[in-house]
PyMOL CGO cylinders between C-alpha atoms (Angstrom):
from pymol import cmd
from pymol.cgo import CYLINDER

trace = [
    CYLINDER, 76.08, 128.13, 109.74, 75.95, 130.09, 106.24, 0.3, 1, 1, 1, 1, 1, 1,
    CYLINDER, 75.95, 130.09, 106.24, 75.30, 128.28, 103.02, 0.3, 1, 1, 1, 1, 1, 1,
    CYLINDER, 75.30, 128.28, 103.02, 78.18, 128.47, 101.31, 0.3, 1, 1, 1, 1, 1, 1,
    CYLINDER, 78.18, 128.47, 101.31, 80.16, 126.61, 104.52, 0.3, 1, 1, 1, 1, 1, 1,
    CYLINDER, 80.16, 126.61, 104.52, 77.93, 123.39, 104.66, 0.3, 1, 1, 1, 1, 1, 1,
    CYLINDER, 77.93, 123.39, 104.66, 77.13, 120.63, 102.05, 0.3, 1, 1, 1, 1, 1, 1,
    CYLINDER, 77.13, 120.63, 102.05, 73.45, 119.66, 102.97, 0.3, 1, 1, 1, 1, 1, 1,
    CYLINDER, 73.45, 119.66, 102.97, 74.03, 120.82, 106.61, 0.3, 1, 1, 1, 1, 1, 1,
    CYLINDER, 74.03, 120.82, 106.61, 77.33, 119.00, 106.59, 0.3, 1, 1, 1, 1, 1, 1,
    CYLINDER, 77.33, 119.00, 106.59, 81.03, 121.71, 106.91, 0.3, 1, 1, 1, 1, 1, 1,
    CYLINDER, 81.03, 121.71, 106.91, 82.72, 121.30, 103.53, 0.3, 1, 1, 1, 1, 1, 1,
    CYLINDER, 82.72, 121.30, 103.53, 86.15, 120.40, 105.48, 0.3, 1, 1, 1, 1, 1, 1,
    CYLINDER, 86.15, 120.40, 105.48, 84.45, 117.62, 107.30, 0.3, 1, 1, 1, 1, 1, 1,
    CYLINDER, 84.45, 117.62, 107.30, 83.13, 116.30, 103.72, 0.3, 1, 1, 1, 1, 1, 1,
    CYLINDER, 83.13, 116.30, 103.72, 86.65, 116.43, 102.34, 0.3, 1, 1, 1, 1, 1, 1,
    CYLINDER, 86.65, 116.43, 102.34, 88.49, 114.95, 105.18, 0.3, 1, 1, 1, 1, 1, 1,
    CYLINDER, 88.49, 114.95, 105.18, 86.07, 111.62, 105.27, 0.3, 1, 1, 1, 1, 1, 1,
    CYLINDER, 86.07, 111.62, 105.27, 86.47, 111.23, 101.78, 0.3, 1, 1, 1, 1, 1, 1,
    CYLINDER, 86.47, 111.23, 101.78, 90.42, 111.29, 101.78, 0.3, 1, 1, 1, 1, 1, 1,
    CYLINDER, 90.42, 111.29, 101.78, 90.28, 109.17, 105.06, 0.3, 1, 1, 1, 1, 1, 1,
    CYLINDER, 90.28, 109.17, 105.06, 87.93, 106.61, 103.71, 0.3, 1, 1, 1, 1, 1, 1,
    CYLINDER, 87.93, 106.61, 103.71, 89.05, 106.37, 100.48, 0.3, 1, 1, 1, 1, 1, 1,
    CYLINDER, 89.05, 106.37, 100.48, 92.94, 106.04, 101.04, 0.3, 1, 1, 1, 1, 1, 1,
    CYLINDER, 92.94, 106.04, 101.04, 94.12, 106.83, 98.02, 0.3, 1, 1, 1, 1, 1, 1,
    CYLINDER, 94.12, 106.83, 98.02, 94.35, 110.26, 96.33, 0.3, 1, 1, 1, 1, 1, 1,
    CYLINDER, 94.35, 110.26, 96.33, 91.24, 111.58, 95.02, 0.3, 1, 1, 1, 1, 1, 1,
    CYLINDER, 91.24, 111.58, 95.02, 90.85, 113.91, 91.96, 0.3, 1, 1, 1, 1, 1, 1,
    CYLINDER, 90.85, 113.91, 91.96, 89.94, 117.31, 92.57, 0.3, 1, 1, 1, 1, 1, 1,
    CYLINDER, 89.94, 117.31, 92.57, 87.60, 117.41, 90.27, 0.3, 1, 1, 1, 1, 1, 1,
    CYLINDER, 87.60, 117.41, 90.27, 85.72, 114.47, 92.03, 0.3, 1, 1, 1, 1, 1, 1,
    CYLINDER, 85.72, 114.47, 92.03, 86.12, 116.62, 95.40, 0.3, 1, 1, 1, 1, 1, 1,
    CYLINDER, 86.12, 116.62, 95.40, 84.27, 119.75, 93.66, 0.3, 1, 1, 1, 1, 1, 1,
    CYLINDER, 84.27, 119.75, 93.66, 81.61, 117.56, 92.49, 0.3, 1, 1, 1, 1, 1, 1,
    CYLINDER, 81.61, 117.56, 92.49, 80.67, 116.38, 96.34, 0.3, 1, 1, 1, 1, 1, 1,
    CYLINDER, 80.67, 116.38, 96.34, 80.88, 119.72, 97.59, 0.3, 1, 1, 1, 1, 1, 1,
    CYLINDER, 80.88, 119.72, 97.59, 79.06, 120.97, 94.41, 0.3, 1, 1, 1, 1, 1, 1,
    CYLINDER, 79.06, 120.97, 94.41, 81.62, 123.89, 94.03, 0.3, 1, 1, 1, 1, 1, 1,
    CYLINDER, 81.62, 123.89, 94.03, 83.96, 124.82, 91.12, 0.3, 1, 1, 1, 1, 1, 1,
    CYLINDER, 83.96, 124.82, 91.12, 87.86, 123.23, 91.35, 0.3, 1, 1, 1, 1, 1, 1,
    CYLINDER, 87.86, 123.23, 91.35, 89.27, 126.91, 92.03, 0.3, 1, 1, 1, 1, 1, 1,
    CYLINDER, 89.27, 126.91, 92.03, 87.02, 127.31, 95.29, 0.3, 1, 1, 1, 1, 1, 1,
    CYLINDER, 87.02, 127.31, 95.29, 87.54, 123.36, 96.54, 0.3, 1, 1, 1, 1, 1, 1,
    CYLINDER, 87.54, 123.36, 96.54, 91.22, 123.51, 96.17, 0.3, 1, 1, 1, 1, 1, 1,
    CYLINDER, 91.22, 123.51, 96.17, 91.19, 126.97, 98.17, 0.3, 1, 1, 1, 1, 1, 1,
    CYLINDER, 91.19, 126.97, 98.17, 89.56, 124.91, 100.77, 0.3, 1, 1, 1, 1, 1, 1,
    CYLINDER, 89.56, 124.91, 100.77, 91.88, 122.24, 100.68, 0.3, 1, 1, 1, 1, 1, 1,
    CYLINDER, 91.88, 122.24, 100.68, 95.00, 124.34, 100.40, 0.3, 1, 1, 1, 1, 1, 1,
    CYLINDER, 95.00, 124.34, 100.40, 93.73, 125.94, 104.15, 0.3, 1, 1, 1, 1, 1, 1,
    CYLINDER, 93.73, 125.94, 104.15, 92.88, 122.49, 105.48, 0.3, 1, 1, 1, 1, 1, 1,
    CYLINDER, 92.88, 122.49, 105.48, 96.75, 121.61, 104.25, 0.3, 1, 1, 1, 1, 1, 1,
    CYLINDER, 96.75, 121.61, 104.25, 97.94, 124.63, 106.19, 0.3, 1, 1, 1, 1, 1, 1,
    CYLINDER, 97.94, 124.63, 106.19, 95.61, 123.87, 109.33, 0.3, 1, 1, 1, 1, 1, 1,
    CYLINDER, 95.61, 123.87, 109.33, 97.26, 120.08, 109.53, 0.3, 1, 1, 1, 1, 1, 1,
    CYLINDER, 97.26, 120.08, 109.53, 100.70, 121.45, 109.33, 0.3, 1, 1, 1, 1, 1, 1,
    CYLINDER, 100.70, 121.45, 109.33, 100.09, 124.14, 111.65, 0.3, 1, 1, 1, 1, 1, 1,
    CYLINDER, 100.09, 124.14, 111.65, 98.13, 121.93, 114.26, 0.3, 1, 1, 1, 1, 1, 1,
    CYLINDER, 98.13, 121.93, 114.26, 101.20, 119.88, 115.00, 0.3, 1, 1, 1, 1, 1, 1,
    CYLINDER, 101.20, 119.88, 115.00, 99.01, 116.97, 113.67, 0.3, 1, 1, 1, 1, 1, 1,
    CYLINDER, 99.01, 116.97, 113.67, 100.48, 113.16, 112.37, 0.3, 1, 1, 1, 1, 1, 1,
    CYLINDER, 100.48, 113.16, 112.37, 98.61, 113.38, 109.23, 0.3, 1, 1, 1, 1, 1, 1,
    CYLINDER, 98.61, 113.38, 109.23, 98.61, 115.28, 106.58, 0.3, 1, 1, 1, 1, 1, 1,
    CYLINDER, 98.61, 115.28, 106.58, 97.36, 115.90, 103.07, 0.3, 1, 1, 1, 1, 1, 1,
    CYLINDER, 97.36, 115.90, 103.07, 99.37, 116.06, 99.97, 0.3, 1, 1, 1, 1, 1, 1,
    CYLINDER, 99.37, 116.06, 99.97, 98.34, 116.75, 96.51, 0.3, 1, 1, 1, 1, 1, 1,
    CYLINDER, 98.34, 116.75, 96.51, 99.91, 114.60, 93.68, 0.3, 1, 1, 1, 1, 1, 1,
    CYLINDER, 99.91, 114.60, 93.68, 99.64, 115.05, 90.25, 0.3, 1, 1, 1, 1, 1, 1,
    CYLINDER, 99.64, 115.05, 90.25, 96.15, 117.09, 90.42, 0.3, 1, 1, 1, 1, 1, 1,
    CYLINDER, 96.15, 117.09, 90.42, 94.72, 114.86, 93.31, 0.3, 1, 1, 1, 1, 1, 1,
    CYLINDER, 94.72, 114.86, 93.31, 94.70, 114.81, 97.08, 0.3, 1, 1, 1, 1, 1, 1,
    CYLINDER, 94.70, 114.81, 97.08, 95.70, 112.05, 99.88, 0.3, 1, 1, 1, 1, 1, 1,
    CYLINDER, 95.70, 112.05, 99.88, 95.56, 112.22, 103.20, 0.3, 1, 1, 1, 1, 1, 1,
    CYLINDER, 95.56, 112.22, 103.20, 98.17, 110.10, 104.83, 0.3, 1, 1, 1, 1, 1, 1,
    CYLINDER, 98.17, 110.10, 104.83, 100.56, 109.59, 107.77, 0.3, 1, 1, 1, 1, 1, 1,
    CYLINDER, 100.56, 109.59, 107.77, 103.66, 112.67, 108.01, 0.3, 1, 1, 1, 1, 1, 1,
    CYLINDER, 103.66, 112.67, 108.01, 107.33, 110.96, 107.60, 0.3, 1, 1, 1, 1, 1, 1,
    CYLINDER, 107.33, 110.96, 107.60, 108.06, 111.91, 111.07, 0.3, 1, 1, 1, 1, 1, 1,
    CYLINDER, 108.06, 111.91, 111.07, 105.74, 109.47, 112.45, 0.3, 1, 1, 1, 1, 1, 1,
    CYLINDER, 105.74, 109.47, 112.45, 106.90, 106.87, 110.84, 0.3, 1, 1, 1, 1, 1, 1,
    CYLINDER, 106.90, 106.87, 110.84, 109.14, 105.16, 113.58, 0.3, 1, 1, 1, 1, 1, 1,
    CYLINDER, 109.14, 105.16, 113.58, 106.09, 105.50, 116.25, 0.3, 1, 1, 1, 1, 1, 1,
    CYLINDER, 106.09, 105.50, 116.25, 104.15, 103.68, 113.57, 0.3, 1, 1, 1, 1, 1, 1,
    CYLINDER, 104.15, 103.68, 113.57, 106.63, 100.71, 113.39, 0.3, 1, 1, 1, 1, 1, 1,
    CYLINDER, 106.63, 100.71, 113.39, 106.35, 100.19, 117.11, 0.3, 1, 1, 1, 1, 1, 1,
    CYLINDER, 106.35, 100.19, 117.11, 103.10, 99.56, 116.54, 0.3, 1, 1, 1, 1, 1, 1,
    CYLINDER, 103.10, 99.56, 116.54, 102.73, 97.64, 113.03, 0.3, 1, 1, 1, 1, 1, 1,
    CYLINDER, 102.73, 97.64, 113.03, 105.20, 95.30, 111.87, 0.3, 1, 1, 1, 1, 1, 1,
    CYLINDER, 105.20, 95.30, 111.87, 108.07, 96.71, 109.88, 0.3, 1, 1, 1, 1, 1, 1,
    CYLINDER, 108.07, 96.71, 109.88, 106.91, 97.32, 106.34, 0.3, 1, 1, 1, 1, 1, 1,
    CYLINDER, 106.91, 97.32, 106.34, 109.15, 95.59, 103.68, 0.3, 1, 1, 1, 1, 1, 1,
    CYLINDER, 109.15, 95.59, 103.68, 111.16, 98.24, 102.05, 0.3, 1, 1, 1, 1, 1, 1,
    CYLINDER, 111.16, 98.24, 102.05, 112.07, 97.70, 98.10, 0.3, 1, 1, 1, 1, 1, 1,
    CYLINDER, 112.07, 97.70, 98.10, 115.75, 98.15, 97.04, 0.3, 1, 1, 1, 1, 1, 1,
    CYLINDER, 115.75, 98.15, 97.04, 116.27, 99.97, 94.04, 0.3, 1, 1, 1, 1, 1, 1,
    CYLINDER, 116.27, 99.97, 94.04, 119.76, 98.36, 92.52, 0.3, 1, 1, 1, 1, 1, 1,
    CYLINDER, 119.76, 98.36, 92.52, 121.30, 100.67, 90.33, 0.3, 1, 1, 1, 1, 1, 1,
    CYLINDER, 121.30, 100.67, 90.33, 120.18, 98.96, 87.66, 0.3, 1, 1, 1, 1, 1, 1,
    CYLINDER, 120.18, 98.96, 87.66, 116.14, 99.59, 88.50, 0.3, 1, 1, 1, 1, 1, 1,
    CYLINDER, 116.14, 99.59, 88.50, 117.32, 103.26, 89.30, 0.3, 1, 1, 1, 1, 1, 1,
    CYLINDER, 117.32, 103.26, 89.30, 118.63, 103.61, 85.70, 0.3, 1, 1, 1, 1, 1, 1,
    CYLINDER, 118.63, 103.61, 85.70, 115.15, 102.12, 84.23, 0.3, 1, 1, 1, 1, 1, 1,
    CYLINDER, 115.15, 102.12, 84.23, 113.21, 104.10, 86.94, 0.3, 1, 1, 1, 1, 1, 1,
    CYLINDER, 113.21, 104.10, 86.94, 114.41, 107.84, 85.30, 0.3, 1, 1, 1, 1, 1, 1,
    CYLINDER, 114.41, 107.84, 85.30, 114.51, 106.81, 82.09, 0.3, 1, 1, 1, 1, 1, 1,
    CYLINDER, 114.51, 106.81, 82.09, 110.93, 105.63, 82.42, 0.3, 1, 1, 1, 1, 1, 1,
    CYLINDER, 110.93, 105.63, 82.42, 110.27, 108.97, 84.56, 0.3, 1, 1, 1, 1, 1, 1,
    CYLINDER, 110.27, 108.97, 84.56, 111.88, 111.29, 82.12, 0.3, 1, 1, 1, 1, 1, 1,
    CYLINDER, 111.88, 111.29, 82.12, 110.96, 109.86, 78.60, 0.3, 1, 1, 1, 1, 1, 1,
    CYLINDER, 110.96, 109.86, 78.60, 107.58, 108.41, 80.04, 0.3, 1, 1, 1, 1, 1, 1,
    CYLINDER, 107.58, 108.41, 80.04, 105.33, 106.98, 77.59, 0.3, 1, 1, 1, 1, 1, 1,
    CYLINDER, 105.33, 106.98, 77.59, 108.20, 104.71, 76.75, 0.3, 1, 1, 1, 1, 1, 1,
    CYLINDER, 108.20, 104.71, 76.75, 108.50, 101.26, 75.48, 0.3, 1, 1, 1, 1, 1, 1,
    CYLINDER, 108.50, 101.26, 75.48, 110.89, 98.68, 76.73, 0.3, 1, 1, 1, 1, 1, 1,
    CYLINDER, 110.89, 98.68, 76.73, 112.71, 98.51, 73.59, 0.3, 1, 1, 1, 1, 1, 1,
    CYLINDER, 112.71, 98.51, 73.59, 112.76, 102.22, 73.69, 0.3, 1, 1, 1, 1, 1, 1,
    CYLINDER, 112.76, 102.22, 73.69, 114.76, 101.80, 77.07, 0.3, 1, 1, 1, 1, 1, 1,
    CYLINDER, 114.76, 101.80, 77.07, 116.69, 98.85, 75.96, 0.3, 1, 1, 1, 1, 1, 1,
    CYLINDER, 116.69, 98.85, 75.96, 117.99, 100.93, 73.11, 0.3, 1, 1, 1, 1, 1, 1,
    CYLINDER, 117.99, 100.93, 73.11, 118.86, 103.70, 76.14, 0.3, 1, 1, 1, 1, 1, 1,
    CYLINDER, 118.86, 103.70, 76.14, 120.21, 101.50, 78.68, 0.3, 1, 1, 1, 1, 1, 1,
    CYLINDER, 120.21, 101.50, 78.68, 122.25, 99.21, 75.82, 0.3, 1, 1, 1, 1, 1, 1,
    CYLINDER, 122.25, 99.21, 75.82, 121.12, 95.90, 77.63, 0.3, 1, 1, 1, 1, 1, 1,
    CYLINDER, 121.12, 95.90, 77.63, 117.68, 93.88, 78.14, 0.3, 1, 1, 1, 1, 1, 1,
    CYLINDER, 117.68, 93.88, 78.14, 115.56, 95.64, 80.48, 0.3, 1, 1, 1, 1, 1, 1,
    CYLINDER, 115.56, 95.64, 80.48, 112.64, 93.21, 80.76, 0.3, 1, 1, 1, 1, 1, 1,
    CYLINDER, 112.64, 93.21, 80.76, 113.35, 92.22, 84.67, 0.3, 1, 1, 1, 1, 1, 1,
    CYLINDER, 113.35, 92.22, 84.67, 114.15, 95.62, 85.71, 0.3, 1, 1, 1, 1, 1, 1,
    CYLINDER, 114.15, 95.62, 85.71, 110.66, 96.80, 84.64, 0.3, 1, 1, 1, 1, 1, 1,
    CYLINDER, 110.66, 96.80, 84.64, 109.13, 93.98, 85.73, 0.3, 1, 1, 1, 1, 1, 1,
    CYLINDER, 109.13, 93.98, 85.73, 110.48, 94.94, 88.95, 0.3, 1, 1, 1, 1, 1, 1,
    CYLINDER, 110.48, 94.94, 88.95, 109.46, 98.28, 89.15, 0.3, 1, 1, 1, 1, 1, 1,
    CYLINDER, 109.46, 98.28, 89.15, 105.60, 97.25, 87.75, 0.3, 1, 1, 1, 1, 1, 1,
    CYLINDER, 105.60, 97.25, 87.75, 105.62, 95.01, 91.33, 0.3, 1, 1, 1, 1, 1, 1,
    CYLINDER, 105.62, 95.01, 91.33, 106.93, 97.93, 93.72, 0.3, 1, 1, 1, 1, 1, 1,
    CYLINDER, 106.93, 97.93, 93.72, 104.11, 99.46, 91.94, 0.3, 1, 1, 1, 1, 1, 1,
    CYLINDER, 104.11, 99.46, 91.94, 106.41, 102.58, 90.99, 0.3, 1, 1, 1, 1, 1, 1,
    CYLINDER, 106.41, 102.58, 90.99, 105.63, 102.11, 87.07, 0.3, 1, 1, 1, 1, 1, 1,
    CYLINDER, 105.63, 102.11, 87.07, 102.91, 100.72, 85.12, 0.3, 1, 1, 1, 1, 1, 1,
    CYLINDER, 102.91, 100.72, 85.12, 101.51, 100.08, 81.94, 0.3, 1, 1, 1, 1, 1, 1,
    CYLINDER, 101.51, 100.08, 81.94, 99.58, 102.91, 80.68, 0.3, 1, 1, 1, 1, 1, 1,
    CYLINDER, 99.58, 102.91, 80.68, 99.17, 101.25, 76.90, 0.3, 1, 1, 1, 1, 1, 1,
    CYLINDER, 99.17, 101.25, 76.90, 100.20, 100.49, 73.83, 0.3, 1, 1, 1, 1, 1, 1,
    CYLINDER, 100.20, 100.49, 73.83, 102.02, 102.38, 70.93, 0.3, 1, 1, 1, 1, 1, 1,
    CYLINDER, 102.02, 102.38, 70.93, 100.15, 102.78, 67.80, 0.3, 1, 1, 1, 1, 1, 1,
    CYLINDER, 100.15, 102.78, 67.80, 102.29, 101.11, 65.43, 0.3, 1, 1, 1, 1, 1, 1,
    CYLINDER, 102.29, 101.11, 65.43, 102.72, 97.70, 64.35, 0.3, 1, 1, 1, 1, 1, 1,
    CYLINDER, 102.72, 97.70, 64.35, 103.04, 94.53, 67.29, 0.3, 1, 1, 1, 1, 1, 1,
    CYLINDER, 103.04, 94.53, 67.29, 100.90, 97.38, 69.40, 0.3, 1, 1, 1, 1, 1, 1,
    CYLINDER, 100.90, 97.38, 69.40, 104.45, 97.67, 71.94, 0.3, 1, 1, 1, 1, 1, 1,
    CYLINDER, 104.45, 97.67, 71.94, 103.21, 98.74, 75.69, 0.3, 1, 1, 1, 1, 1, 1,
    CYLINDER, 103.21, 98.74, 75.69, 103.74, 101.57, 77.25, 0.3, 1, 1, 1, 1, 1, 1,
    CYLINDER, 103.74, 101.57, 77.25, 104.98, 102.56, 80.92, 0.3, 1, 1, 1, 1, 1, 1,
    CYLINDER, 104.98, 102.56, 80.92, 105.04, 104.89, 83.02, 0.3, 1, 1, 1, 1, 1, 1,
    CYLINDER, 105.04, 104.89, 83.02, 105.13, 106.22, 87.10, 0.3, 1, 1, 1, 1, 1, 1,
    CYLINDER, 105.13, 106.22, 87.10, 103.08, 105.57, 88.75, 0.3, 1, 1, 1, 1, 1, 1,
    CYLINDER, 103.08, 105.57, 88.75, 101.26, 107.89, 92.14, 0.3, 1, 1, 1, 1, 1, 1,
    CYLINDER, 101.26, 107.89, 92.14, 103.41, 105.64, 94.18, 0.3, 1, 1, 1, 1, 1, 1,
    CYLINDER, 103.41, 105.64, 94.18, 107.06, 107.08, 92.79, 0.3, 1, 1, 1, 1, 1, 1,
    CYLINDER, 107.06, 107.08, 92.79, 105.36, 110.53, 93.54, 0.3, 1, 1, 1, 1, 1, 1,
    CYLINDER, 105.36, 110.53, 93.54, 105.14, 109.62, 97.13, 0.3, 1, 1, 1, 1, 1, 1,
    CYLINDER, 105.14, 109.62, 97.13, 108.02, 107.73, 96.98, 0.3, 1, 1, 1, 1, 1, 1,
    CYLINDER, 108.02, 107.73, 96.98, 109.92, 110.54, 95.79, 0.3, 1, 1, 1, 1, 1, 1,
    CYLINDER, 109.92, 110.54, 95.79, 108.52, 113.27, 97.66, 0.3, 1, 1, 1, 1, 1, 1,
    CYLINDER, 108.52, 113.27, 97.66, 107.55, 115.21, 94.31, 0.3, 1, 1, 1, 1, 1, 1,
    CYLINDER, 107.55, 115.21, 94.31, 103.90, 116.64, 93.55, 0.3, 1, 1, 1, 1, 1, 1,
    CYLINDER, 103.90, 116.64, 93.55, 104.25, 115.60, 89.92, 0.3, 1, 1, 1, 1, 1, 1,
    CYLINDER, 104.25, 115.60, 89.92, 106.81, 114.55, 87.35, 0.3, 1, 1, 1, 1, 1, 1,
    CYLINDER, 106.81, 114.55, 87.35, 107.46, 118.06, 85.89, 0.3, 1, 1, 1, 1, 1, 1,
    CYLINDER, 107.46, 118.06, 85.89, 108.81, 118.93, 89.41, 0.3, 1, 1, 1, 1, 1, 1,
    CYLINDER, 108.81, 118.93, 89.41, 111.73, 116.23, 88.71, 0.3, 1, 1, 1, 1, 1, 1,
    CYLINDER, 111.73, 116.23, 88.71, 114.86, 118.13, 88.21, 0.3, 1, 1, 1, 1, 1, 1,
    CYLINDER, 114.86, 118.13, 88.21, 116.33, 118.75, 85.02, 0.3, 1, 1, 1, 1, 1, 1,
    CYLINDER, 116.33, 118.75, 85.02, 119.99, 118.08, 84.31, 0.3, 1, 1, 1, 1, 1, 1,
    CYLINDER, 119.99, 118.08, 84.31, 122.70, 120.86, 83.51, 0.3, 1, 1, 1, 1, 1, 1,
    CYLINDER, 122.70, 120.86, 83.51, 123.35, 121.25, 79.94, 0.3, 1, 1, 1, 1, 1, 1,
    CYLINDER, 123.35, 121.25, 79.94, 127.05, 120.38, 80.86, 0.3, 1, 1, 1, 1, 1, 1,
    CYLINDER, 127.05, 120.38, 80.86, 125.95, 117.11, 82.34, 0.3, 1, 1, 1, 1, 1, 1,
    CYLINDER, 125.95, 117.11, 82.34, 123.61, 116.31, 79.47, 0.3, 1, 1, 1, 1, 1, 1,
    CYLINDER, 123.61, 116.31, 79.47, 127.20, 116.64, 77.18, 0.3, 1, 1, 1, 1, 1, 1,
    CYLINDER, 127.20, 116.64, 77.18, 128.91, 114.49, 79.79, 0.3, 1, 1, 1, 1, 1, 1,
    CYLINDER, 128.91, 114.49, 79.79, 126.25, 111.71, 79.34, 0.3, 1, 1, 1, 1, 1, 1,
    CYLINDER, 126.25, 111.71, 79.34, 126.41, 111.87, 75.73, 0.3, 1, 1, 1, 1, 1, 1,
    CYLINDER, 126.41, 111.87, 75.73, 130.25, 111.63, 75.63, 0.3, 1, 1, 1, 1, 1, 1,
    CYLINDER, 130.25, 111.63, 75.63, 130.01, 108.91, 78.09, 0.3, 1, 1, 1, 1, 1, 1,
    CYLINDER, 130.01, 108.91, 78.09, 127.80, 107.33, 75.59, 0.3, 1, 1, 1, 1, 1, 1,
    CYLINDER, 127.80, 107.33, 75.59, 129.85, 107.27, 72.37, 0.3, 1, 1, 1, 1, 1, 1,
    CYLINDER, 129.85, 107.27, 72.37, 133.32, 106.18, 74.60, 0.3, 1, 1, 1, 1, 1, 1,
    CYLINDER, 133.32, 106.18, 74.60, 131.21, 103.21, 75.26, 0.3, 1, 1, 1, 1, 1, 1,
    CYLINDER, 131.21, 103.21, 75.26, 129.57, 102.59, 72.01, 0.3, 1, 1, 1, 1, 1, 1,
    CYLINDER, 129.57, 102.59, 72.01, 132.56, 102.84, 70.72, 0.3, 1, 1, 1, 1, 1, 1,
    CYLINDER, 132.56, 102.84, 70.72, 134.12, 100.30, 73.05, 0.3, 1, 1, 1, 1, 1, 1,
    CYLINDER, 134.12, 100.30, 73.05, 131.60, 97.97, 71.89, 0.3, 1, 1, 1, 1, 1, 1,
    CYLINDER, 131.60, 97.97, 71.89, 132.23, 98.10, 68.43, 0.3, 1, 1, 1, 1, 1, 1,
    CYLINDER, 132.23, 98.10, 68.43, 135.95, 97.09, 68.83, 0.3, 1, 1, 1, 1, 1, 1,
    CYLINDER, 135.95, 97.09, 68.83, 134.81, 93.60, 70.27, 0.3, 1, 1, 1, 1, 1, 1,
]
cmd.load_cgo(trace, "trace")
């Protein structure tokens, strides 16, 4: 066994793949070069082929990268084998009302709730309380300005949930719909002020 494949007589990919098993949770790279004592380039070259070996090997697991870290959980097409086994997990519905919060939180994240209030035209305490329990949002802390307002935003959790490696992978509206919005806007603002 050369050097440079073994971590104190240990193979680098057996190193890596206890960590992400034991741990559970994504792991920063930079932790993951630290264990192996190698440089982030070289560690996520080695992780990259470990991805490519799972997917290859016709394996249930997997390991997916989010947001500059790596997890190593179950692949979506096990997922009904797994319910035959564990009980059902409870799924969380997203009314349209938390979807509206959700991307406005997603898209303009740091945000305050008044920030999204002021978006959404309505109070919008519930909805994010909502989304801080399905632990797709959080508080990430406070604005610098007077009353110190918090600030949210998504969590690793909507990554997974949305299948997306990191937010700037979220698509981006058309310009035409990004007129259509802001038409839709004023007809209704406009609404308003006639009452």
């Amino acid at each position: 066994m050369e050097q440079n494949e073994a971590v104190n007589g240990v193979v680098k990919e057996a190193v890596i793949e206890a960590v992400l098993f034991t741990m559970g949770e994504s792991v920063p790279l930079e932790k993951l070069a630290n264990v192996l004592q190698l440089g982030t380039e070289e560690t996520k070259t080695i992780i990259r082929q470990m991805m490519s070996d799972y997917e290859k090997g016709n394996r249930g697991i997997q390991i997916i990268e989010l947001d500059g870290a790596y997890q190593m959980c179950t692949k979506k097409q096990m997922y009904e084998y797994l319910i035959q086994i564990a009980r059902q997990p409870k799924k969380q519905v997203l009314t349209d009302v938390l979807l509206e919060t959700l991307s406005i939180i997603a898209y303009k994240q740091p945000v305050t709730r008044m920030e999204i209030e002021k978006i959404r035209g309505v109070s919008s305490g519930h909805a994010v309380n909502k989304l801080v329990e399905y632990n797709l949002v959080c508080e990430i802390g406070r604005l610098d300005v007077p009353g110190r307002p918090l600030l949210f935003g998504t969590t690793e959790e909507f990554l997974r949930s949305f299948g997306v490696n990191s937010i700037d992978e979220l698509p981006q509206p058309e310009p035409e719909q990004v007129e259509e919005f802001r038409h839709e806007a004023e007809e209704e603002l406009e609404i308003r002020m006639k009452v």
